[in-house]
N, C-alpha and C positions, 0 to 999 in steps of 0.2 A: 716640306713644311707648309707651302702654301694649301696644299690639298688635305692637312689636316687642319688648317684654320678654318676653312668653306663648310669641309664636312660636320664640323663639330654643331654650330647652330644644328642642323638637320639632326642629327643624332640627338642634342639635347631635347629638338622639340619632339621626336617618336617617344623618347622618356615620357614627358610631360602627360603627351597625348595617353600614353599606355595607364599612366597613371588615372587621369582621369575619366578612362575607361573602367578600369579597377574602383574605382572611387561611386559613381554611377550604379554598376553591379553591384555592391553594395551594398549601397542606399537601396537598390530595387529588392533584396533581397531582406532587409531590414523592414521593408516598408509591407511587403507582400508579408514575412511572420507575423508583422502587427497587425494587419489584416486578419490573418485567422485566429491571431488573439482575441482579439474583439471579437469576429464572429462566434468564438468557441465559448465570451464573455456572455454575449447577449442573445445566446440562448435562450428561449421559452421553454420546447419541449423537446421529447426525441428527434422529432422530423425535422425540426432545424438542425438537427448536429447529427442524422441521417445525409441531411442535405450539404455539410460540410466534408463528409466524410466520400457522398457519390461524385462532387464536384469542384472538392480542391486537395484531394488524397497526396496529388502531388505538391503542394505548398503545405504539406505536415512535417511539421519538425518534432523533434526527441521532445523540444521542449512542449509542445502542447499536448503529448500522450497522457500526463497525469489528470493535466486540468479538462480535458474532452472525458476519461471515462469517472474524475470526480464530480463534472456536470450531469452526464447521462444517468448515475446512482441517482439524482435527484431529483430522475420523470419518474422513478417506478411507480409512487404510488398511483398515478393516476394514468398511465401507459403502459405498465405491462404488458401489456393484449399487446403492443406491438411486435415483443419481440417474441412472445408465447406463441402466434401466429406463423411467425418466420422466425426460428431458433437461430438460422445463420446471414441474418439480415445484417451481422456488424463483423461477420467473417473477414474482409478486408479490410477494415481495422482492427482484428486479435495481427495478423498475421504482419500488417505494417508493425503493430508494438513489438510483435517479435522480433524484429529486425534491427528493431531500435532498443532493444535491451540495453544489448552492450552501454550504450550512450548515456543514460540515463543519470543521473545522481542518485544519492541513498534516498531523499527526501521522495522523488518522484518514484523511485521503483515500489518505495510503501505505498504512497498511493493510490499509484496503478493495480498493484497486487490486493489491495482494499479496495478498489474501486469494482476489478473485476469477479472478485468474489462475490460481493453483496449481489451483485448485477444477476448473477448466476444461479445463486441458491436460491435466487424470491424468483425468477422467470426459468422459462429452459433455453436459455443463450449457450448456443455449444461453442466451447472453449477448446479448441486442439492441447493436446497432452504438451505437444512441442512447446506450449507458452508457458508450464509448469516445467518442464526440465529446465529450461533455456534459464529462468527465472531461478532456479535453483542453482544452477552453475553460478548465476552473477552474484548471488547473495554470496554463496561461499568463498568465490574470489574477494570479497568485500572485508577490510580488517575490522573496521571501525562503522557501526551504530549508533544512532541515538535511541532513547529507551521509547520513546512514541513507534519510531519505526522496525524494531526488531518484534514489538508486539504487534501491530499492524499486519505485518511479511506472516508472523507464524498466526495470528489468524485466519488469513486468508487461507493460507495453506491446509489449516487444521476444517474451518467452513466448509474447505470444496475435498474434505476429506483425503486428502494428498498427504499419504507417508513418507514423504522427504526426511527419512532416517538420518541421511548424515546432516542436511541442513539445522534437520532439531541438535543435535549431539553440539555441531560447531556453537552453536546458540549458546548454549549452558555457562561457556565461561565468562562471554560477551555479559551475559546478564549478571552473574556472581560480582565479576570485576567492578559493575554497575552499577549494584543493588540502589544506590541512596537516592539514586535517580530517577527510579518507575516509583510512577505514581499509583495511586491506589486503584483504577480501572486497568492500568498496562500489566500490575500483577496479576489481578484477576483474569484477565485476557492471556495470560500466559502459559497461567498453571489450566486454565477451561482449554487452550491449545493441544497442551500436552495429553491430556485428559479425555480430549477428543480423539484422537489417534488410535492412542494409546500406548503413547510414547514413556516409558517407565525411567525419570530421571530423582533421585532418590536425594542424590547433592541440591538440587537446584532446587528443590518443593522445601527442603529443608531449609534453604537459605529463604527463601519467600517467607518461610512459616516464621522464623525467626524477626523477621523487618513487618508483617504484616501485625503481627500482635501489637509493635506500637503504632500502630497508623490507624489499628480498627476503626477508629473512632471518626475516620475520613472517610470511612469508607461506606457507599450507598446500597442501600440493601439487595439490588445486583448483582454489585461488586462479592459482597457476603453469599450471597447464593451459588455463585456460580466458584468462587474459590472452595467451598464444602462439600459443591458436587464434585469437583474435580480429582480432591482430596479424598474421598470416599470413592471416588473412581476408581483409582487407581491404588485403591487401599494403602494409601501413605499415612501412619498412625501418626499425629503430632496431638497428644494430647494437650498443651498449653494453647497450639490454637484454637482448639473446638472448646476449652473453657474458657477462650479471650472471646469468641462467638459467639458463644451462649449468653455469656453478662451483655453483648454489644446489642445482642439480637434482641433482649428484652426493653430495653431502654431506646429500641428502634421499631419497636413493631406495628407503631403506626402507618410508618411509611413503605412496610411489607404486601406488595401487591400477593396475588392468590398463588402466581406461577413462584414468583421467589423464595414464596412463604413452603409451598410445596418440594422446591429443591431444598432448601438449607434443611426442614427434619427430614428430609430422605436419608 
């Protein structure tokens, strides 16, 4: 009995200590993410998030995958040359986000899947296939979207021309179920998705044609372009749309740039 009175202080304070070890690590670990928070914040241009990417790849967390490649979309226009130069100059970060798939939330994987598309189509940044399948398997595991990120996910996919047959099909009901929810660009980015493929869903353009007639009126001469190339695309006849169109079109045609004005009478 006495040898368990002695021991215990000592035992209690290895507790203590372990704990304030635990507690320490932490904090270090809390303090180093917000470190590359910020750094990944107060970006200027590429080579500063070049420079995050060669010299603290290992303090990247899941969570600053969206917000490092929703920064870097926003050098293209005046840096492209960087990565047109060297196409695989951010290869170590596709293949970090690949790993970090799994982790990710809905909100960050739209994102990153819009992040890296733009990045792609306007420069020649080579993207491994493996970040399109891998991204494709997550999505599908995934029950539940919101209407910004299920349009995000299938444009990227549609932009970098990836026929992710079953990912469009699981889509379909996601969206139906939805409808009252997408707004008047996440429709148009939908059916321009499918359309781009040429992914043929016949329920789903249906149900869009139906909900976009009453919104036309929200909707910016873009948005009307690119839903009547789509629609014409893929030869889906809605004739209520194309005469809810034509009335919207004309009492909008000031605000019809050349390219828009060009798809909608195509």
């Amino acid at each position: 009995e006495r040898n368990v009175i002695r021991q215990y202080p000592k035992k209690y304070h290895q507790q203590e200590q372990n704990l304030q070890e635990r507690n320490q690590e932490n904090d270090k670990r809390k303090r180093s993410k917000n470190d590359v928070s910020q750094r990944i914040k107060r970006s200027k241009s590429l080579r500063d998030l070049l420079d995050i990417q060669f010299n603290f790849m290992n303090k990247l967390q899941p969570s600053h995958i969206s917000a490092y490649w929703n920064k870097a979309k926003q050098f293209l226009r005046n840096e492209r040359q960087i990565i047109n130069k060297n196409p695989r100059i951010f290869c170590p970060l596709i293949r970090k986000t690949i790993t970090f798939i799994e982790e990710l939330n809905n909100r960050s994987l739209a994102m990153t899947a819009h992040g890296i598309a733009k990045i792609s189509s306007q420069t020649r940044l080579h993207v491994d296939q493996t970040f399109w399948k891998t991204l494709e398997e997550k999505a599908l595991k995934t029950k539940t979207f919101e209407a910004q990120e299920i349009s995000n996910i299938l444009w990227a996919f549609a932009k970098k021309n990836q026929k992710a047959t079953k990912l469009f099909d699981s889509m379909v009901p996601k969206i139906i179920s939805n409808i009252d929810e997408f707004h008047p660009q996440a429709m148009a980015n939908i059916v321009w998705s499918y359309a781009k493929i040429g992914h043929q869903s016949p329920e789903l353009f249906e149900a869009i044609s139906k909900m976009a007639i009453n919104k036309l009126n929200t909707f910016d001469s873009q948005n009307i372009a690119n839903m009547v190339w789509a629609y014409a695309t893929l030869d889906h006849e809605s004739p209520d749309l194309f005469e809810a169109v034509s009335v919207t079109t004309v009492n909008k045609l000031h605000t019809f740039n050349s390219q828009a004005m060009t798809n909608t009478v195509w």
